[in-house]
C-alpha positions as CSV (number, residue, x, y, z in Angstrom):
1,X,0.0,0.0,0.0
2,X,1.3,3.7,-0.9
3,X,2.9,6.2,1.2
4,X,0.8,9.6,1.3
5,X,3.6,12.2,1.7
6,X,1.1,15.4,3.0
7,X,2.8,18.6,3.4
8,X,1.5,21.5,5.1
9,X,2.4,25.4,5.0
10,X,0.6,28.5,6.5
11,X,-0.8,30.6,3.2
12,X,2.0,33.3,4.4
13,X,5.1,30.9,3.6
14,X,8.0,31.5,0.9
15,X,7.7,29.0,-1.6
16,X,11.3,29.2,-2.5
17,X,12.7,27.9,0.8
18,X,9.7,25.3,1.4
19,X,10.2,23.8,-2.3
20,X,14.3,23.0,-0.5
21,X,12.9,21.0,2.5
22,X,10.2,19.3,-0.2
23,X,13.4,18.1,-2.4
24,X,15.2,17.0,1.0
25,X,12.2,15.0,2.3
26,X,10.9,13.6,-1.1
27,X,14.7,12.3,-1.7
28,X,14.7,10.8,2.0
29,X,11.0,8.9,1.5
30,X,12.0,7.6,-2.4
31,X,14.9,5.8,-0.5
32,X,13.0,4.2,2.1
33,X,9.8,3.4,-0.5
34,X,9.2,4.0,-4.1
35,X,5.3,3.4,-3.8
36,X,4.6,7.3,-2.6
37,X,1.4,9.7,-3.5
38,X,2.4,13.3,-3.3
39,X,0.0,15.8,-2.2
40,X,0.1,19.3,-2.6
41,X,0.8,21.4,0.3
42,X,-2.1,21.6,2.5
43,X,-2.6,25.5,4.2
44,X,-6.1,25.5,5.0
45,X,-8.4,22.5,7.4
46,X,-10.4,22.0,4.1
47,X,-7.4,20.9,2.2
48,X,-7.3,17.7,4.3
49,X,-10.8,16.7,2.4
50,X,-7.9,15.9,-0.7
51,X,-6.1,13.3,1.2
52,X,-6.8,9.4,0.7
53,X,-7.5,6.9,3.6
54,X,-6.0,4.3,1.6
55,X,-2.7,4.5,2.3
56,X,-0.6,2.7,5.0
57,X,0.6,6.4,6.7
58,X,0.8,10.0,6.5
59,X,4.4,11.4,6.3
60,X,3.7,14.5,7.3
61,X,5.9,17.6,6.6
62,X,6.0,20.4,8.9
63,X,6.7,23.3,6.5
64,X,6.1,26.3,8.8
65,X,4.8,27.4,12.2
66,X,0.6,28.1,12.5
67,X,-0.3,24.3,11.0
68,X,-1.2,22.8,14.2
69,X,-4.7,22.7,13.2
70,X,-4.5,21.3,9.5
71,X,-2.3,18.4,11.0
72,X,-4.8,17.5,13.7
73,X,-7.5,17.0,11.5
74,X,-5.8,14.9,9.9
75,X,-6.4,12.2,12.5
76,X,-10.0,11.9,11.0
77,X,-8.0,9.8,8.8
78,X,-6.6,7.3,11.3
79,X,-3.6,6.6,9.7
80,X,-0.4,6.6,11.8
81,X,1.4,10.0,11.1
82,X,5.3,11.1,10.4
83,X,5.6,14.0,11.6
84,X,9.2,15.7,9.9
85,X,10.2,18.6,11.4
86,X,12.9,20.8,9.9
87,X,15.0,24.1,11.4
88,X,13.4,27.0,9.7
89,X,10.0,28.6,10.1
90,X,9.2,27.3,13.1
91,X,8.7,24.2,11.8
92,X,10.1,22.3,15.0
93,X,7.6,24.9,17.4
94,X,4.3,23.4,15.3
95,X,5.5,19.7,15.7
96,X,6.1,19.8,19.1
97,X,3.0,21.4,19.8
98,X,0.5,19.0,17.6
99,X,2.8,15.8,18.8
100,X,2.0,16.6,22.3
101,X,-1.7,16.5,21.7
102,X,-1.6,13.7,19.6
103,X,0.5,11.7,22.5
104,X,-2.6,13.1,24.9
105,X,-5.2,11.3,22.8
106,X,-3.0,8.3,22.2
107,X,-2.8,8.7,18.8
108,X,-0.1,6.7,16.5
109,X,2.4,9.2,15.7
110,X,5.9,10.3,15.9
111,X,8.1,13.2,15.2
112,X,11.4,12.8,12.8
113,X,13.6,15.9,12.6
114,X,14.8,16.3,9.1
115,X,19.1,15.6,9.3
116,X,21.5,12.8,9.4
117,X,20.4,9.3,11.5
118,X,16.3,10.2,10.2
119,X,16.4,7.5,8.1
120,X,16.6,4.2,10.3
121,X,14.4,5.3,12.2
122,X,12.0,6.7,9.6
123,X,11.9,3.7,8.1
124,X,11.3,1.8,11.2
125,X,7.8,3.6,11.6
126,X,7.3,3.1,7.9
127,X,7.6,-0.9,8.4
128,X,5.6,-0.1,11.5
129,X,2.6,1.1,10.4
130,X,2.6,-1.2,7.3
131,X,2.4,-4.2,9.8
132,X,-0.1,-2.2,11.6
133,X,-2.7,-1.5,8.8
134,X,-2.3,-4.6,7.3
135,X,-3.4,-6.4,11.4
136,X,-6.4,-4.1,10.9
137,X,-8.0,-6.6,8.2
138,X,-5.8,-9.4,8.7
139,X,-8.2,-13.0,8.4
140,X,-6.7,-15.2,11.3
141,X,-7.2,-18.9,10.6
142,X,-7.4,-21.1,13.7
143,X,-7.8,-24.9,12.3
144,X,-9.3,-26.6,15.7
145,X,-9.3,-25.3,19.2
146,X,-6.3,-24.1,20.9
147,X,-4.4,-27.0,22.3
148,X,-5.8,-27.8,25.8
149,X,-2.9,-27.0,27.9
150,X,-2.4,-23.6,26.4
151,X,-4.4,-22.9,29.1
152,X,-3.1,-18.9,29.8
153,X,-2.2,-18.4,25.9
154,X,-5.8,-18.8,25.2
155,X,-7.4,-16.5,27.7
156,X,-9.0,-13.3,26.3
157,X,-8.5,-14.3,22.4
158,X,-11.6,-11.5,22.0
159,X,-9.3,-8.8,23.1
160,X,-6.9,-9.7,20.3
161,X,-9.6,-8.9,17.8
162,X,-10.6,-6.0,19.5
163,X,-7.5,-4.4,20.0
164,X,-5.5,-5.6,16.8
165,X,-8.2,-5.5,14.7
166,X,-7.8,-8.8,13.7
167,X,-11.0,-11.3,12.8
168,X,-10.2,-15.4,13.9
169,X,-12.0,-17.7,11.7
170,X,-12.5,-21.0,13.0
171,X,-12.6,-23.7,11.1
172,X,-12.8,-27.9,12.6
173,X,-10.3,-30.4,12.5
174,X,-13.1,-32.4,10.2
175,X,-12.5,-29.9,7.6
176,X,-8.9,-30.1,6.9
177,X,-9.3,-33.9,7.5
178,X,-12.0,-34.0,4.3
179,X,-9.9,-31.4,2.3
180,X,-6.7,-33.6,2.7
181,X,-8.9,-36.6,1.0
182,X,-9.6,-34.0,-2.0
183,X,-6.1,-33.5,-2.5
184,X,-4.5,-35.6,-5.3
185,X,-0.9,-36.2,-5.5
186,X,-0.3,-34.7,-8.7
187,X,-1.2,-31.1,-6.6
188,X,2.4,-31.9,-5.0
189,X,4.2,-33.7,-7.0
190,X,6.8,-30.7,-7.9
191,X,7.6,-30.1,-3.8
192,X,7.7,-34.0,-3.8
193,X,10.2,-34.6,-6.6
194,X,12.5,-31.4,-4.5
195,X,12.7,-33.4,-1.2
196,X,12.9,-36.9,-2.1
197,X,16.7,-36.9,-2.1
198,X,16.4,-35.0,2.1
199,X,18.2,-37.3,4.4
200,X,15.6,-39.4,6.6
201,X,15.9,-41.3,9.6
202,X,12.7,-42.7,10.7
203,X,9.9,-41.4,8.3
204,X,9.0,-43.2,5.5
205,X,7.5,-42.5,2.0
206,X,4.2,-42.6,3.2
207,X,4.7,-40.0,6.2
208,X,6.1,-37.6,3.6
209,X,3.1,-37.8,0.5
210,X,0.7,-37.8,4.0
211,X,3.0,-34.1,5.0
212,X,2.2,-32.9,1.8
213,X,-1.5,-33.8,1.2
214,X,-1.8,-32.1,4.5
215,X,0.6,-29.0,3.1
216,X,-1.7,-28.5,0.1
217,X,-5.3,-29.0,2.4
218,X,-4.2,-26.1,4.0
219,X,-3.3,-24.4,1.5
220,X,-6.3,-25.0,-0.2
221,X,-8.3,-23.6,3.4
222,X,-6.3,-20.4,3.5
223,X,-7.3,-19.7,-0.1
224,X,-10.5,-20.6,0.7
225,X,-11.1,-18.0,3.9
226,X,-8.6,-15.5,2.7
227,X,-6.5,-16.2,5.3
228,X,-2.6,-14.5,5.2
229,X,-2.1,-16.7,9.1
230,X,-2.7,-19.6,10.0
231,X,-2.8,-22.2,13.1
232,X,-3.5,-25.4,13.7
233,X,-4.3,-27.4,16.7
234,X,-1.5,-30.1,15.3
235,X,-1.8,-32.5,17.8
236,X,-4.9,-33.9,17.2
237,X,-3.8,-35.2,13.4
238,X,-1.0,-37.3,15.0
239,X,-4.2,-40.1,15.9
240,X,-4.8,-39.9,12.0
241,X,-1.3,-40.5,11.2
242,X,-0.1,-37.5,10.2
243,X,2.2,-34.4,11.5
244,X,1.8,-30.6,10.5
245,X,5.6,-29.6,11.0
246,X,6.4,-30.5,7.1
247,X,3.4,-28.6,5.8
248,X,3.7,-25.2,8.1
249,X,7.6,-25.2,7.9
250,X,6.8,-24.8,3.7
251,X,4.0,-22.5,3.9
252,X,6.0,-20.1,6.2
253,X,8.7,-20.4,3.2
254,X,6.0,-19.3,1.0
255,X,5.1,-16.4,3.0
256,X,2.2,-17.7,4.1
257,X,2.8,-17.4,7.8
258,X,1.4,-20.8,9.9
259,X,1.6,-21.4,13.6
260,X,2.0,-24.3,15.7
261,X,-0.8,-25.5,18.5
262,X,-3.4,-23.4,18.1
263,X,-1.6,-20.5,19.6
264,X,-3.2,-17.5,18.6
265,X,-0.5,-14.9,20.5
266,X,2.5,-16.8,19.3
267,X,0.9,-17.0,15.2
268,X,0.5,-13.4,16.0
269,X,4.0,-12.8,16.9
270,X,4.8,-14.8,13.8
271,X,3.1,-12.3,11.6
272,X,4.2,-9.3,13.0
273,X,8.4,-10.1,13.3
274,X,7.6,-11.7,9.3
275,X,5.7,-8.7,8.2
276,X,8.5,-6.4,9.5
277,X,11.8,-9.1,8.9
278,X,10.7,-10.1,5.6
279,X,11.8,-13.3,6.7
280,X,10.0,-16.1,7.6
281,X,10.5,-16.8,11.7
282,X,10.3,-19.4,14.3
283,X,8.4,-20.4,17.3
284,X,9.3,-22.6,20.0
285,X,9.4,-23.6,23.3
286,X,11.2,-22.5,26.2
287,X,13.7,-26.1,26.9
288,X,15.9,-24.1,29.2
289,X,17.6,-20.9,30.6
290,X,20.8,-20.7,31.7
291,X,23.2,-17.4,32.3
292,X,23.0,-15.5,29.6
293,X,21.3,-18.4,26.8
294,X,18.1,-18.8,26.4
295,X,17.5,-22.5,24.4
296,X,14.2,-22.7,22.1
297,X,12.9,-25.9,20.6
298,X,9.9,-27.3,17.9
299,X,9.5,-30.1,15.4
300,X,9.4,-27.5,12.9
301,X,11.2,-24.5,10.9
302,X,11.0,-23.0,8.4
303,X,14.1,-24.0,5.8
304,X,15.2,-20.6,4.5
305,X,16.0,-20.6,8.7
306,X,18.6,-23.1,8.5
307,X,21.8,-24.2,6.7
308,X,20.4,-28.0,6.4
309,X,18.0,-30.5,7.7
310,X,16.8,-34.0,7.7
311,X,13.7,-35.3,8.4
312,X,12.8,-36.7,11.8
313,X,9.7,-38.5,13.2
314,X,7.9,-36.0,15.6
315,X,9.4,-35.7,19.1
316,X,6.6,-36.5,21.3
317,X,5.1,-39.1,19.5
318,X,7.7,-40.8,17.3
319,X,5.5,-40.9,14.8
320,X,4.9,-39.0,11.3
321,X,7.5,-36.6,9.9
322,X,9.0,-33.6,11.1
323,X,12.3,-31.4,10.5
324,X,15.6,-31.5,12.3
325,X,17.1,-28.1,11.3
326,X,20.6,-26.7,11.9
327,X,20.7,-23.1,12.9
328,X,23.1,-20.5,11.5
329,X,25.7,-20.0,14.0
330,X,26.5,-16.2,14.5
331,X,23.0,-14.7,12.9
332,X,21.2,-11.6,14.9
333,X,17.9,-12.2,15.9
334,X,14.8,-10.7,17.4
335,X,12.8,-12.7,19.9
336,X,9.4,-11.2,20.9
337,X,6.2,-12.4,22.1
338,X,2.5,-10.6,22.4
339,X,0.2,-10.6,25.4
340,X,-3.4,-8.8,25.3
341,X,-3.8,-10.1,28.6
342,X,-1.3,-7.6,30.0
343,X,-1.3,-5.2,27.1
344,X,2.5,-5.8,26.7
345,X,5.1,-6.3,23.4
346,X,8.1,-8.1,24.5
347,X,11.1,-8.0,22.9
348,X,15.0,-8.7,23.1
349,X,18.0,-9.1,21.2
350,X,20.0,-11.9,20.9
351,X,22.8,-14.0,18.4
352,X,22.6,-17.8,17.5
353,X,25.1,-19.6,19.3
354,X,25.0,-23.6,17.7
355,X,24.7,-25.5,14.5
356,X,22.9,-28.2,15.5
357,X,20.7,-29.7,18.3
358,X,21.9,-29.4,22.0
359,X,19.8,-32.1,23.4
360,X,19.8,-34.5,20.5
361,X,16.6,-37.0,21.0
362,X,15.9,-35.2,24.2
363,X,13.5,-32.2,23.1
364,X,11.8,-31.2,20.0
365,X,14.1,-31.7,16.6
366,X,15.3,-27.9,15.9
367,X,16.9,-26.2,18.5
368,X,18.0,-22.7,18.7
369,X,20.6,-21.5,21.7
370,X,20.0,-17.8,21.6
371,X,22.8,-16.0,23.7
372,X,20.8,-12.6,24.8
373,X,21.9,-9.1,25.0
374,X,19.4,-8.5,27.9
375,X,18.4,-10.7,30.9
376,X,17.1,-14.4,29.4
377,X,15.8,-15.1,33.4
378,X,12.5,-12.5,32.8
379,X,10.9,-15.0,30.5
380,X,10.9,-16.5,33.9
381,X,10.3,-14.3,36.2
382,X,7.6,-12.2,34.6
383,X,6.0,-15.5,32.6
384,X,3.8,-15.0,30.1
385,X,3.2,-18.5,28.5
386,X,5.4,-20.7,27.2
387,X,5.9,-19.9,23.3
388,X,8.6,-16.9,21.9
389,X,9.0,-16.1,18.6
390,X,12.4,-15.2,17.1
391,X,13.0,-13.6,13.3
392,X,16.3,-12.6,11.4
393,X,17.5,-9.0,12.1
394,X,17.4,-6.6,14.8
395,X,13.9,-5.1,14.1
396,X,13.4,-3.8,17.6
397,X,12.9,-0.1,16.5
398,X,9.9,-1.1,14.2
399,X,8.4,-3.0,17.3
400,X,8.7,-0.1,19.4
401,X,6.2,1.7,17.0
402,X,4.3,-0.9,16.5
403,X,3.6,-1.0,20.2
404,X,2.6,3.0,20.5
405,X,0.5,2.4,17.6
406,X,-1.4,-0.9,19.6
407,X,-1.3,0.9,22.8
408,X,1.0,-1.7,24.1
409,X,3.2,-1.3,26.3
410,X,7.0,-2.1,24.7
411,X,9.1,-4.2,27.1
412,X,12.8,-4.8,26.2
413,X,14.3,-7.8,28.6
């Protein structure tokens, strides 16, 4: 979605000197995105009846002093707003004054000063509110119920639609089991042909066409609700002989971002670190803490995650197929998870410290030891379920916005 770059001017402004910061701040946005609308400069309230709702933000301008007024009307638009403040004509004096009633109301806004180090963080609030228009008519697919002993990760899932904006669509296990006996094998016969050469230890031929019957059901079910996320109470296809960690693990390659367990915060979390990474991320369990490392576990991940993998039966149940990934030593990551239930964003910073599974045969197939920045001992004491999220990238400054635009609070551990 465009970029609607809105300047605004009192009528008593030299055009000459305002047509400079223009050039400055046009060159600044085409870096960050080429997909910008440019409006003329706005000088009177009326003016704001030109601007578009259908962009994902208003970068905002601050030409001159005396536009306090044209910018807060603006908010009738309720699209996050850029404010860009330069050092002439009391440009600086109107921001401050409009951001300060904007923070009042809690609107989702920030002020940039035009000069060198804007940029980052510009373009931090640009991914920002991207991730945040796109949550307001976001389609979350949740395939079962959630699993029975997420039993504080499914409390209040109302307040996620609510405050996100998003709508869950629930769908019954006895739907994907009846779109997996639609699916033919010729639908999959291409993703087939590219993993028959993987390295296997206990699955057979079987558990992998039953992986990817199940991949292209639920494909078939996103296209089918117009769903961008997904989750899926995995654990109950295990009694019909077949594991999701195969099928989610290639639809998070595809973009197509799919959770583990039912576990509408943690899919959430998914969405939000892919939207903004551009990468597809992982979610796993909490195996251990220790000093400063932090070690995170599941049966699946997605491949563009890790150098190589074979193909394991799952963990728990030894049965079906699943993926034994082997991490990237040395990459940054971001580990975050959401919670409506205390209005929080949490968030650290952290490096991949191993190549391949600590606890071999001892906890779920792909293992991540995270070594953390911060303090790894607060997803302890200050619990807030079981599942964290972690995506390629420091992308902690786009989180930040994310969370004044959510009215979360932002907690860095």
């Amino acid at each position: 979605m465009s970029i609607a770059l809105v300047p605004v001017a009192s009528p008593l402004h030299d055009p000459q000197i305002l047509k400079e910061i223009m050039t400055k701040v046009v060159d600044l946005v085409s870096r960050i995105n080429k997909d910008i609308v440019i409006y003329n400069v706005l000088t009177q309230i009326n003016d704001v009846n030109r601007v578009s709702r259908d962009h994902s933000l208003l970068i905002v301008p601050v030409l001159t002093g005396g536009t306090e007024h044209i910018i807060y009307k603006l908010t009738t638009l309720g699209l996050p707003i850029a404010l860009i403040a330069h050092k002439s004509s009391n440009s600086l004096a109107a921001a401050l004054e409009v951001k300060a009633k904007l923070m009042y109301e809690g609107y989702p806004a920030e002020l940039f000063l035009l000069g060198s180090g804007i940029k980052d963080h510009l373009e931090a609030f640009i991914k920002a509110s991207e991730t945040y228009k796109e949550l307001k008519k976001l389609k979350v697919l949740l395939i079962g119920d959630p699993s029975p002993w997420l039993i504080y990760s499914s409390l209040n899932l109302r307040k996620y639609e609510e405050v996100l904006g998003i709508k869950i669509v629930k769908v019954s296990i006895d739907e994907i089991l009846s779109t997996i006996n639609e699916v033919d094998e010729s639908e999959f016969q291409n993703v087939l042909e590219s993993l028959l050469g993987v390295k296997t230890i206990e699955p057979k031929r079987n558990d992998l066409l039953n992986s990817l019957r199940l991949y292209i059901a639920i494909k078939k079910l996103a296209l089918r609700y117009n769903s961008k996320l997904i989750t899926i109470r995995c654990f109950d296809l295990i009694s019909h002989g077949v594991t999701a960690c195969l099928p989610l693990s290639l639809l998070n390659d595809e973009g197509i971002v799919a959770g583990c367990e039912g576990d509408i915060p943690a899919a959430l979390t998914m969405y939000i670190l892919s939207k903004l990474s551009g990468k597809p991320t992982f979610m796993g369990n909490i195996v251990w803490v220790e000093d400063k490392d932090i070690l995170l576990a599941h049966c699946t991940v997605a491949l563009k995650l890790v150098g190589s993998f074979i193909f394991r039966s799952h963990f728990e149940s030894g049965i079906g197929l699943s993926i034994e990934g082997y991490p990237i030593k040395g990459l940054i990551i971001t580990i975050a998870r959401l919670d409506m239930n205390r209005d929080e964003l949490r968030v650290s910073i952290g490096r991949i410290m191993n190549t391949e599974p600590l606890l071999k045969n001892r906890a779920c197939r792909t293992q991540f030891l995270i070594r953390f920045e911060g303090n790894p001992k607060y997803v302890i004491n200050e619990s807030i379920g079981n599942h964290y999220v972690i995506a390629v990238g420091d992308v902690r400054k786009s989180l930040k916005y994310l969370a004044l635009m959510l009215k979360l609070k932002y907690i860095e551990f």
